[in-house]
C-alpha positions, 0 to 999 in steps of 0.5 A: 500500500502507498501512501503520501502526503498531499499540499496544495498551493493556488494562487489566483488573481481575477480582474474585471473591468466593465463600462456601460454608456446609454445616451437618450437621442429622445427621451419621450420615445425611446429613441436610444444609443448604448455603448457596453465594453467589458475586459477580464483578465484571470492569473493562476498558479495551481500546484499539487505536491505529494510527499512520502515517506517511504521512499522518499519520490515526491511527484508535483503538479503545476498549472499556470492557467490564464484566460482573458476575455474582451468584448464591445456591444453597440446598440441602436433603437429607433422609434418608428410609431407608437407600436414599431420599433426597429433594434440594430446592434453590432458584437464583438468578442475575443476570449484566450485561454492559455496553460503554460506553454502546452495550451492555448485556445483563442475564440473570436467572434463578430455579429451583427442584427436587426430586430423589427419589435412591436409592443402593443397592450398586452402583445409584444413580437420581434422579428429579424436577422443575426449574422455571426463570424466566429473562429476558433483555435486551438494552438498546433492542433484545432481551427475551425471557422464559421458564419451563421445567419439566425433568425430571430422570432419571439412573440409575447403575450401579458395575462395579468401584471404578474403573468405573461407567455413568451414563445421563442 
């Protein structure tokens, strides 16, 4: 039977910063820009290490995993009547992982959409595009690139004050 003594040391650092603008083109009818930037930056050191004292082999283990995200989203929404609105936005977002030397993944991602959104009384619909370009690598081993157009339908529907049903 072998047995060991186990220590584990992690040492993490997680930074994150976010700004969030809106500026009010008209205030009566909703007429809106916004503006959301976000970054995130993540530091570590794990490590394992097993001692015995049988015969004296010490095994260790020791991560140094990284991982930084950045992203920027643009939206408009332009009044077109009382009930109609049109919604045009714009995303972009990168995201590394790395661990040491042996790993590295890298995700990247652009998008863009329009929304035609009607808000009656009770019932609310939005109908419209997505179109997304994303990347993804993995470092000497993985890469894979895609474009996507979704659509976009939801329809809504308020019972009460404190009910409603959404279909996506």
């Amino acid at each position: 039977v072998w047995g060991a003594n186990k220590e584990d040391d992690d040492k993490n650092t997680n930074n994150f910063y976010s700004l969030y603008y809106l500026h009010s083109l008209n205030d009566s009818t909703n007429h809106t820009v916004s503006l959301d930037l976000s970054l995130q930056h993540f530091n570590a050191t794990s490590s394992t290490l097993y001692t015995t004292s049988i015969d004296s082999h010490n095994l260790e283990n020791i991560t140094y995993p990284q991982q930084q995200n950045a992203s920027v989203k643009l939206d408009y929404n332009l009044p077109v009547s009382k009930y109609f609105s049109i919604k045009l936005g714009a995303k972009g977002l990168a995201k590394e992982l790395k661990n040491g030397a042996g790993f590295q993944y890298n995700q990247h991602q652009l998008s863009g959409y329009s929304v035609l959104i009607f808000k009656g009384q009770n019932v609310d619909a939005n109908i419209g595009l997505r179109y997304e370009e994303s990347t993804v690598n993995i470092e000497n081993d993985f890469s894979t690139a895609s474009r996507n157009l979704l659509p976009i339908i939801s329809v809504g529907y308020k019972h009460s004050a404190k009910h409603n049903t959404r279909v996506t």
